[in-house]
Phi, psi and omega in degrees: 000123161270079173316344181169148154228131185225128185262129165287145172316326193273026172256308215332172197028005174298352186091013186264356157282313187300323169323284184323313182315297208291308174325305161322291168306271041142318207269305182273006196265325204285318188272026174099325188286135201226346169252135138243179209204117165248179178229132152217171188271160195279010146269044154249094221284350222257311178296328186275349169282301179320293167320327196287310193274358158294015191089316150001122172235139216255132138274327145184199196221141188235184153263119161228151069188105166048049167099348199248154183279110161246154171261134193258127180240141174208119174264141201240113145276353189316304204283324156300348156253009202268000000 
């Protein structure tokens, strides 16, 4: 589990969430894992754009980590390793 990614502004638009991310899968795919799943608030338009374009799809939107509203991404690979 990956609890958060926070970029200082001057690395911002360098690719580095997305790196982690793809590293992540990469990591958790070698163990068997084919969903994964993230959160981001939905006005962070720079992130919810990223997650989408790793393939990522908003499932819905919940209040989590004490309450603040997030939007749920969940990417399904079962079917493309299987």
């Amino acid at each position: 589990q990956m609890d958060s990614v926070a970029i200082l502004p001057q690395y911002r638009g360098a690719g580095l969430q997305k790196r982690l991310m793809q590293h992540a899968e990469r990591e958790l795919t070698e163990q068997g894992y084919r969903y994964f799943m993230c959160t981001v608030h939905p006005e962070n338009r720079y992130s919810r754009q990223n997650v989408i374009s790793q393939g990522y799809e908003p499932v819905k939107s919940a209040l989590k980590y004490g309450g603040y509203l997030r939007e749920i991404f969940l990417l399904d690979r079962s079917k493309e390793l299987s």
